[in-house]
C-alpha positions in Angstrom: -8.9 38.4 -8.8 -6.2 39.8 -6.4 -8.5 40.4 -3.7 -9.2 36.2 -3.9 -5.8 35.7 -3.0 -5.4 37.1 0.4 -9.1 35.6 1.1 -8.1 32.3 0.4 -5.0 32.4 2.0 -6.7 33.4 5.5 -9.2 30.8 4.9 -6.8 28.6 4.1 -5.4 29.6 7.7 -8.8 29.4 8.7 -9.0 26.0 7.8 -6.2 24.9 9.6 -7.2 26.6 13.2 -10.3 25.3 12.5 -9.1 21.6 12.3 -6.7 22.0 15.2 -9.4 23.1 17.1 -11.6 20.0 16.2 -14.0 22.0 14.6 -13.6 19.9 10.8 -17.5 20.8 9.3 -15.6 25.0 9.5 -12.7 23.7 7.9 -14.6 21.6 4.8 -16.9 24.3 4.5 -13.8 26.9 4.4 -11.9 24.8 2.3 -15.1 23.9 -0.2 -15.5 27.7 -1.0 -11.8 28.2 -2.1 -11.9 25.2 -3.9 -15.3 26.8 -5.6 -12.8 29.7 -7.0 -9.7 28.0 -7.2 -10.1 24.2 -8.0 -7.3 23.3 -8.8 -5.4 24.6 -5.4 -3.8 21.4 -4.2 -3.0 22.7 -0.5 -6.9 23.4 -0.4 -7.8 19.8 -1.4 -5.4 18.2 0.7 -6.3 20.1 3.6 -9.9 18.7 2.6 -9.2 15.5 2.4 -7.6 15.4 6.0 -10.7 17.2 7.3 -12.6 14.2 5.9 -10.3 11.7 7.2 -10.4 13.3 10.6 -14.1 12.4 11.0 -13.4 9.1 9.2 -14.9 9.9 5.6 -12.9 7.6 3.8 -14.4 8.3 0.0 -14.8 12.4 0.6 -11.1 11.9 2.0 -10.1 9.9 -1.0 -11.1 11.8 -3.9 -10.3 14.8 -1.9 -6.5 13.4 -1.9 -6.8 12.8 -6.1 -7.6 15.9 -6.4 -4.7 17.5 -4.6 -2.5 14.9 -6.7 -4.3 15.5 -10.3 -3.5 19.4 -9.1 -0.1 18.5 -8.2 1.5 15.2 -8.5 4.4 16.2 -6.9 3.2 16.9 -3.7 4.5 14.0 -1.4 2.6 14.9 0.8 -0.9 14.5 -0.5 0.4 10.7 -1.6 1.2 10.3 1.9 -2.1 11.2 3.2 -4.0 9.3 0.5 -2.0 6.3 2.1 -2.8 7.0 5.4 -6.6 6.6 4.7 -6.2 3.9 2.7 -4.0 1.9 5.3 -6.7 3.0 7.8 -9.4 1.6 5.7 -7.4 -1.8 5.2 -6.1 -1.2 1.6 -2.9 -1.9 2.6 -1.7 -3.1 -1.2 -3.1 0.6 -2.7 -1.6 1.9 0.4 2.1 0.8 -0.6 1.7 2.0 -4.0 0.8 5.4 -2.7 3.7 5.2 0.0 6.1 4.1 -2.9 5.5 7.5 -4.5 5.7 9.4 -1.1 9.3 7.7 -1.3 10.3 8.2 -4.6 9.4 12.0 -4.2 11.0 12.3 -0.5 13.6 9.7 0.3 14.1 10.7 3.6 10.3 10.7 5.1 11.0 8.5 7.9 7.0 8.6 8.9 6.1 7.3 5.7 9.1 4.5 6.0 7.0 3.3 8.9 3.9 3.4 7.8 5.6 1.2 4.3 6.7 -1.7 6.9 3.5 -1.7 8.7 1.4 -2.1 5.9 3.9 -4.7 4.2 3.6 -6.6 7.4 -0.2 -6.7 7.4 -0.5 -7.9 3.6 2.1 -10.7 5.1 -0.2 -11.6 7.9 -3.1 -11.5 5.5 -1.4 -13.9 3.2 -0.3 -16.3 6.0 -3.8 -16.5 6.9 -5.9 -17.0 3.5 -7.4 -20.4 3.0 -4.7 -23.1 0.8 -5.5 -23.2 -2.8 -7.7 -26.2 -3.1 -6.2 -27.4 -6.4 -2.7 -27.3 -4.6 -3.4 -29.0 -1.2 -1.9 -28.6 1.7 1.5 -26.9 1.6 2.6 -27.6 5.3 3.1 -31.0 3.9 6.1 -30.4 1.9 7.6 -28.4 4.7 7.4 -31.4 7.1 9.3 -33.4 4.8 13.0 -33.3 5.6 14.8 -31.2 2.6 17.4 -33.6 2.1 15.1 -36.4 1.8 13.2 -34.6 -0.8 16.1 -32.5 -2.5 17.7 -35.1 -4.5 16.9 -38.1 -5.6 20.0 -41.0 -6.2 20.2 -43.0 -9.2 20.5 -46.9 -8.0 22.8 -47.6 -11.2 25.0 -44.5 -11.5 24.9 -42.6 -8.5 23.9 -39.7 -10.0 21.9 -36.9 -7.9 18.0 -36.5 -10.1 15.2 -34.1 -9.4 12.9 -35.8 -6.8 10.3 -36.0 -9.6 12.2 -37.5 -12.2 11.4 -40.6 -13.5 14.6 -42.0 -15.1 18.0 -40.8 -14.8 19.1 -37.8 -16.5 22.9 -39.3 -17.2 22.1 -43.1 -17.5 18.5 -43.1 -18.2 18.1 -45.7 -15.7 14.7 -46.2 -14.3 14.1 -44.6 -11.0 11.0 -46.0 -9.3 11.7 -47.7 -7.0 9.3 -51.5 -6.6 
């Protein structure tokens, strides 16, 4: 069993010349046979899943990041990469839970702070541009309304300010509508 150590340590380091040099099928394959030995090394599956998500293998890359954080769900890291891939594969919502943990666990990753106000501005844009809820009609019409037109609503006996849907007045009970 000591002699696995050292050997998965330089193939760990194998791994990661390996992936700088572009060369990600070495790295997996490196990385697949200490995670044979040693499965629950959360370095090794981290490093796996970014191998995956270097050649864009977004469920390898995925469950190779819940692994790393089932070994170790501490490491801020690996929830930082699992939100990279997800962000990159347009689950921007599963992407900010990820990024709030990254957060919580590191305060001060600034990277991960970016990523957090990218993603939150496309779940805005993909909100702003979803279809109006047919039971609720178009809601640019109430904008264009003018607010104070709309805010309050006088009573014609008492002068008191109503809700713009009332139908009487809430201090005389005076009838509202108006002929």
């Amino acid at each position: 069993m000591k002699d696995d150590v050292p050997t998965a340590q330089g193939r760990l380091s194998a791994a990661v010349q390996a992936m700088k040099a572009g060369n990600q099928r070495l790295a997996r394959t490196l990385l697949t046979e200490i995670l044979a030995t040693q499965p629950d090394c959360a370095e090794a599956s981290e490093l796996l899943g970014i191998a995956y998500a270097n050649t864009q293998n977004w469920e390898y890359a995925i469950k190779a990041f819940r692994d790393a954080i089932r070994c170790a769900p501490r490491r801020a890291s690996a929830h930082y990469n699992m939100a990279l891939v997800l962000a990159q594969r347009g689950d921007y919502e599963d992407a900010l839970d990820e990024l709030r943990t990254t957060l919580m666990l590191e305060p001060q990753h600034l990277v991960a702070k970016g990523l957090q106000a990218e993603c939150v501005q496309r779940v805005k844009d993909r909100l702003m541009h979803t279809d109006p809820d047919p039971r609720i009609g178009d809601a640019t019409a109430v904008v264009k309304v003018p607010s104070a037109k709309w805010s309050r609503l006088p009573c014609p006996t008492c002068n008191a300010m109503n809700f713009p849907t009332a139908r009487f007045c809430v201090r005389c009970g005076s009838s509202l509508e108006q002929p």
